[in-house]
LUMSE-138398 format. One line per field, with one value per atom (N, C-alpha, C): residue number from 1; residue in three letters; atom name; x, y, z. Coordinates in pm, whole numbers, plus 50000, padded with zeros to 5 digits. Layout:
BEGIN
nr = [NUM, ...]
rest = [ala, ...]
atom = [CA, ...]
px = [X, ...]
py = [Y, ...]
pz = [Z, ...]
This chain:
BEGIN
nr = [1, 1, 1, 2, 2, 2, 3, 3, 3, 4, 4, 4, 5, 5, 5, 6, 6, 6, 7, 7, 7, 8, 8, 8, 9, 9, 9, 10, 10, 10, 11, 11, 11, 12, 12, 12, 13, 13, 13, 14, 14, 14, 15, 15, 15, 16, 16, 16, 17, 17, 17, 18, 18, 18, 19, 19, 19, 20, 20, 20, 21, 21, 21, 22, 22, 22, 23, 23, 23, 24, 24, 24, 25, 25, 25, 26, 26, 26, 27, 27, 27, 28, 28, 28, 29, 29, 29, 30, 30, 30, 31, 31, 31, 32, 32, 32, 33, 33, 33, 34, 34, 34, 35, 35, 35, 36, 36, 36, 37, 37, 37, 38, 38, 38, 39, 39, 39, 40, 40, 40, 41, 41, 41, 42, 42, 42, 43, 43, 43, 44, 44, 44, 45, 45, 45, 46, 46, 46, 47, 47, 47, 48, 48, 48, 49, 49, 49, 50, 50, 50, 51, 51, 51, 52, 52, 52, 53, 53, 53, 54, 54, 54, 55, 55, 55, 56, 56, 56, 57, 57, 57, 58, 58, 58, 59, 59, 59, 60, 60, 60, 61, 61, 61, 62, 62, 62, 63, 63, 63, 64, 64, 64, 65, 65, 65, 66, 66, 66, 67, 67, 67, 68, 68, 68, 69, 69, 69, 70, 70, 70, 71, 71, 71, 72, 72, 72, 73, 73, 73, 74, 74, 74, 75, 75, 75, 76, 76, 76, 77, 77, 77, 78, 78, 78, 79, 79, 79, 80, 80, 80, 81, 81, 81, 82, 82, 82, 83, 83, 83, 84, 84, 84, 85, 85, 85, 86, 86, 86, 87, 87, 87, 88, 88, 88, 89, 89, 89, 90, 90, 90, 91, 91, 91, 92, 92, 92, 93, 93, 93, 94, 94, 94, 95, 95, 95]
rest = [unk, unk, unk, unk, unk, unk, unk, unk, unk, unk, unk, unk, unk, unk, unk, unk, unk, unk, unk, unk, unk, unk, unk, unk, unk, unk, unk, unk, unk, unk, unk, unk, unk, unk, unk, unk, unk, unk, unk, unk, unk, unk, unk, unk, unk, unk, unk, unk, unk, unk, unk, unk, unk, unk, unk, unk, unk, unk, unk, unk, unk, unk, unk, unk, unk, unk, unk, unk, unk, unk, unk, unk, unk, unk, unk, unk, unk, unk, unk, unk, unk, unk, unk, unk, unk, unk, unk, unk, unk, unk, unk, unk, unk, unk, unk, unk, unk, unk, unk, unk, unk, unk, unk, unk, unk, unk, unk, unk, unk, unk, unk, unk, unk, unk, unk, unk, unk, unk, unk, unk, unk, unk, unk, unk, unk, unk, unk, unk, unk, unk, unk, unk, unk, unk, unk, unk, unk, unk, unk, unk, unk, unk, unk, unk, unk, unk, unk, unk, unk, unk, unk, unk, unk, unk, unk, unk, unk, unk, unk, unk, unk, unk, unk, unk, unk, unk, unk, unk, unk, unk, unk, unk, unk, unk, unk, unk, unk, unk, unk, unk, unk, unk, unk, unk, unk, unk, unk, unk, unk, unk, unk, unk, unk, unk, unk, unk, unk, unk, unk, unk, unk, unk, unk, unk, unk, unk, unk, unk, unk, unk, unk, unk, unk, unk, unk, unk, unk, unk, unk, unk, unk, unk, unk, unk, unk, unk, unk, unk, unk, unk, unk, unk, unk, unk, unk, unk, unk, unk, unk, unk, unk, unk, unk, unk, unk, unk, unk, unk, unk, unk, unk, unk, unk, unk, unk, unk, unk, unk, unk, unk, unk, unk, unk, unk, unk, unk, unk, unk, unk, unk, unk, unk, unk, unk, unk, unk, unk, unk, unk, unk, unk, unk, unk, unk, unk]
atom = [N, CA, C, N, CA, C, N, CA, C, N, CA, C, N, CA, C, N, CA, C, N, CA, C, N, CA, C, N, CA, C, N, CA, C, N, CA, C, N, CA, C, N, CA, C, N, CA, C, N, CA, C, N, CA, C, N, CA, C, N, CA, C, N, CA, C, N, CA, C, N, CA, C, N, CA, C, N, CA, C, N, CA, C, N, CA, C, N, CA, C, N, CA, C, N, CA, C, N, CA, C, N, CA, C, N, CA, C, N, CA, C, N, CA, C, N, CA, C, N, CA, C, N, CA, C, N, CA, C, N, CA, C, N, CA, C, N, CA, C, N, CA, C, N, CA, C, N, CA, C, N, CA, C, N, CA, C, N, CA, C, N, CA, C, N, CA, C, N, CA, C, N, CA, C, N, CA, C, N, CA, C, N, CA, C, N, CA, C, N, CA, C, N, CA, C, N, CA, C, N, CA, C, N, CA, C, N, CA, C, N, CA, C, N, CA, C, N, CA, C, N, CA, C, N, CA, C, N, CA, C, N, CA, C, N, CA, C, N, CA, C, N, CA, C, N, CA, C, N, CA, C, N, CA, C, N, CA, C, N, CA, C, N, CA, C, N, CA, C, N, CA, C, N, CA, C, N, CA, C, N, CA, C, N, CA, C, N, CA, C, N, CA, C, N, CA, C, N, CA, C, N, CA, C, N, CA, C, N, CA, C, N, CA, C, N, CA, C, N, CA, C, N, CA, C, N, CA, C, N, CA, C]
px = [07005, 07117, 07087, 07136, 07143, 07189, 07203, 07297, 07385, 07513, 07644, 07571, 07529, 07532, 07422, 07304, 07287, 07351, 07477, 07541, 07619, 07645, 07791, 07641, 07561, 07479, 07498, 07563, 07574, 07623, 07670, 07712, 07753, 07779, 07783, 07681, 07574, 07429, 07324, 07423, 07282, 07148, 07184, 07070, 06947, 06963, 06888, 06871, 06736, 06764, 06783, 06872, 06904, 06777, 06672, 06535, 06513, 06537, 06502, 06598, 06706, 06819, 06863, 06754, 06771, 06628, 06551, 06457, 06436, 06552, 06605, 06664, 06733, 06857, 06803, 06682, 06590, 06522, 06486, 06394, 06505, 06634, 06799, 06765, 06782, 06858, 06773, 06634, 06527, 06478, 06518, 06478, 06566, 06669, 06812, 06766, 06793, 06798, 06696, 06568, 06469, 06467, 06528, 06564, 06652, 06784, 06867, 06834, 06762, 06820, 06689, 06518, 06457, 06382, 06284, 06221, 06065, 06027, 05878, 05843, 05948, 05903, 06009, 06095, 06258, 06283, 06329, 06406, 06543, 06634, 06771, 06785, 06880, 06921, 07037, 07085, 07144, 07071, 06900, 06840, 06752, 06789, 06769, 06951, 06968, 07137, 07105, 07125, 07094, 06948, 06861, 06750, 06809, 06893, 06943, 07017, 07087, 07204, 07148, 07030, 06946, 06881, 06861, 06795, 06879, 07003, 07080, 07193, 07148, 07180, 07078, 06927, 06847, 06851, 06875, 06870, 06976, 07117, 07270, 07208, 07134, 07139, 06998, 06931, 06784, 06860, 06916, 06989, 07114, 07162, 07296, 07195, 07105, 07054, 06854, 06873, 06754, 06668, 06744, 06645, 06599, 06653, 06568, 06466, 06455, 06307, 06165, 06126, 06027, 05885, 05777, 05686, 05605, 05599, 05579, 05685, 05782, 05931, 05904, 05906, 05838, 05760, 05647, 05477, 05549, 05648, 05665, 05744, 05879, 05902, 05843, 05755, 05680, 05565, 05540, 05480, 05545, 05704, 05765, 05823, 05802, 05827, 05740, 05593, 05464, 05500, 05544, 05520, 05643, 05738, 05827, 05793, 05712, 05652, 05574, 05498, 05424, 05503, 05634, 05684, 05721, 05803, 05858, 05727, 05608, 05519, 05502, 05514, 05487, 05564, 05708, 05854, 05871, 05833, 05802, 05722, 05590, 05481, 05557, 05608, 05636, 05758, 05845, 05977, 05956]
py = [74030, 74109, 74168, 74323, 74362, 74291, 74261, 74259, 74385, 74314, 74422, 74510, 74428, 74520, 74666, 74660, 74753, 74916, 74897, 74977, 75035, 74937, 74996, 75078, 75066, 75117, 75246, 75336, 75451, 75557, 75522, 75618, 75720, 75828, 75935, 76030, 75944, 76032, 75984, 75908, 75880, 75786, 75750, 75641, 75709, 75837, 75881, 75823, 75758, 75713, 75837, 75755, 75880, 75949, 75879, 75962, 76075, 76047, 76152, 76275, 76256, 76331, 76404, 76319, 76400, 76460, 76450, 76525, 76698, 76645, 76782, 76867, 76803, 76873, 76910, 76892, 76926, 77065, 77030, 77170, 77300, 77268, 77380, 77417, 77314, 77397, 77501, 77427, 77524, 77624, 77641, 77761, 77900, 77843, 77939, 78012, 77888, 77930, 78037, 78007, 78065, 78260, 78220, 78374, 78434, 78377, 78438, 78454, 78372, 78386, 78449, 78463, 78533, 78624, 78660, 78798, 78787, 78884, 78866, 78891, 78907, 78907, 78842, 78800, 78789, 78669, 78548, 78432, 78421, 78419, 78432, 78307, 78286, 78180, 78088, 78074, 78027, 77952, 78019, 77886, 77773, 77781, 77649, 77563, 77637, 77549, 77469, 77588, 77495, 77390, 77411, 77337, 77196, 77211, 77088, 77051, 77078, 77014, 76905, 76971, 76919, 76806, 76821, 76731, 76558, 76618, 76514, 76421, 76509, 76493, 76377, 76397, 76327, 76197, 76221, 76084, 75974, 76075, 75972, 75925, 75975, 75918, 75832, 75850, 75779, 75590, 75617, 75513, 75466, 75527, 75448, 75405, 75402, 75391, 75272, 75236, 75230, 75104, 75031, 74909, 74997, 75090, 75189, 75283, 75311, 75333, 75253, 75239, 75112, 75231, 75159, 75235, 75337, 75348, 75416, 75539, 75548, 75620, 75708, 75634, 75678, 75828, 75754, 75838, 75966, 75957, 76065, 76173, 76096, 76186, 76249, 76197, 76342, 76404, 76369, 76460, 76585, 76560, 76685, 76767, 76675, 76761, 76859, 76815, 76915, 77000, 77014, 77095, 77156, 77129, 77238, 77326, 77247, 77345, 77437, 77407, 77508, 77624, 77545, 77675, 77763, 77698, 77821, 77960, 77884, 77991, 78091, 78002, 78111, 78220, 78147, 78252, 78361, 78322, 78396, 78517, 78533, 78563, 78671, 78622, 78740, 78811, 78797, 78862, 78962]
pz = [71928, 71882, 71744, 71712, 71579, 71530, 71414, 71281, 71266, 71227, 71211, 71092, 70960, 70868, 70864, 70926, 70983, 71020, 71112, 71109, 70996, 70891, 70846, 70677, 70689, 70539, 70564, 70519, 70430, 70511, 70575, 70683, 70679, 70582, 70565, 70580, 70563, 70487, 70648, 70714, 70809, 70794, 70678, 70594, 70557, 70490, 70436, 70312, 70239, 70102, 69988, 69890, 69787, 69707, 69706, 69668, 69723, 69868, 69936, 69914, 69911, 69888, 69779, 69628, 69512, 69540, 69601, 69616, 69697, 69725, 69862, 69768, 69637, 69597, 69506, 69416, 69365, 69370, 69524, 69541, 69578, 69623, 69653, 69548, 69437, 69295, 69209, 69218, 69139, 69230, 69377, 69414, 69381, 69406, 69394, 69212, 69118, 69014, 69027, 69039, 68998, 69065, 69201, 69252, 69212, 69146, 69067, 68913, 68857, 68671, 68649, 68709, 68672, 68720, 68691, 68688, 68657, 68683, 68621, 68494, 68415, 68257, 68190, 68245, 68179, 68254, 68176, 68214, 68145, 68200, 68155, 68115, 68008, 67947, 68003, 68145, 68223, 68317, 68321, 68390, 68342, 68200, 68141, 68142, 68137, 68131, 68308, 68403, 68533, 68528, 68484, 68490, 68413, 68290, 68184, 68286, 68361, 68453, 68525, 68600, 68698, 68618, 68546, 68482, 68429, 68403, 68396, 68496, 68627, 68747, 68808, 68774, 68803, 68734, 68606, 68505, 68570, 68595, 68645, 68765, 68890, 69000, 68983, 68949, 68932, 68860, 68738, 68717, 68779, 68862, 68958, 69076, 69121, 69217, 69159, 69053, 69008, 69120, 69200, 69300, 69389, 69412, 69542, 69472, 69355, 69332, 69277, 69439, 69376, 69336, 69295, 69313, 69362, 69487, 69590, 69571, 69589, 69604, 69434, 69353, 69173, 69163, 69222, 69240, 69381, 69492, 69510, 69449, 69383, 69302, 69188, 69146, 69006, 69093, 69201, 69276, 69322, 69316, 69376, 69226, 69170, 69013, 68990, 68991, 68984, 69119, 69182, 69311, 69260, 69168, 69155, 69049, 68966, 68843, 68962, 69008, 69089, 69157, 69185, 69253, 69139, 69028, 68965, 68950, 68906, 68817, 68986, 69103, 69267, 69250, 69222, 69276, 69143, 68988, 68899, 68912, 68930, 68983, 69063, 69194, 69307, 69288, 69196, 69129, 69078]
């Protein structure tokens, strides 16, 4: 037999872990920004305000959530950090 508790973990989300989920929300936010606030010579001063947001979005949930980032889970997130630096200079570039 399952275990009840099984069922009842997080059920909104489907048991997606929240790493994964600030990782998703991560790559939404800096794509959008980046197609809206700049340009190929011009970065508007609204997408550092969204980038600061994001940033402190990451800090609140990284610490409400800190036993679910073990090591492993760590090392993928600044992997998707560098892959977002990468995107901005992509989506910059083709603007």
């Amino acid at each position: 037999m399952i275990p009840e508790e099984v069922f009842k973990r997080r059920r909104r989300h489907n048991n997606t872990p929240e790493s994964v989920l600030l990782i998703i929300a991560n790559f939404m936010v800096v794509s959008v920004a980046v197609a809206l606030f700049t340009d190929k010579y011009h970065i508007n001063w609204f997408f550092w305000v969204v980038i600061a947001l994001l940033a402190l979005y990451n800090f609140f949930t990284i610490r409400k959530n800190r036993e679910e980032f073990t090591k492993n889970t760590i090392i993928s997130f600044v992997i998707s950090l560098v892959v977002l630096v990468l995107l901005f200079f992509l989506f910059k570039g083709k603007a």
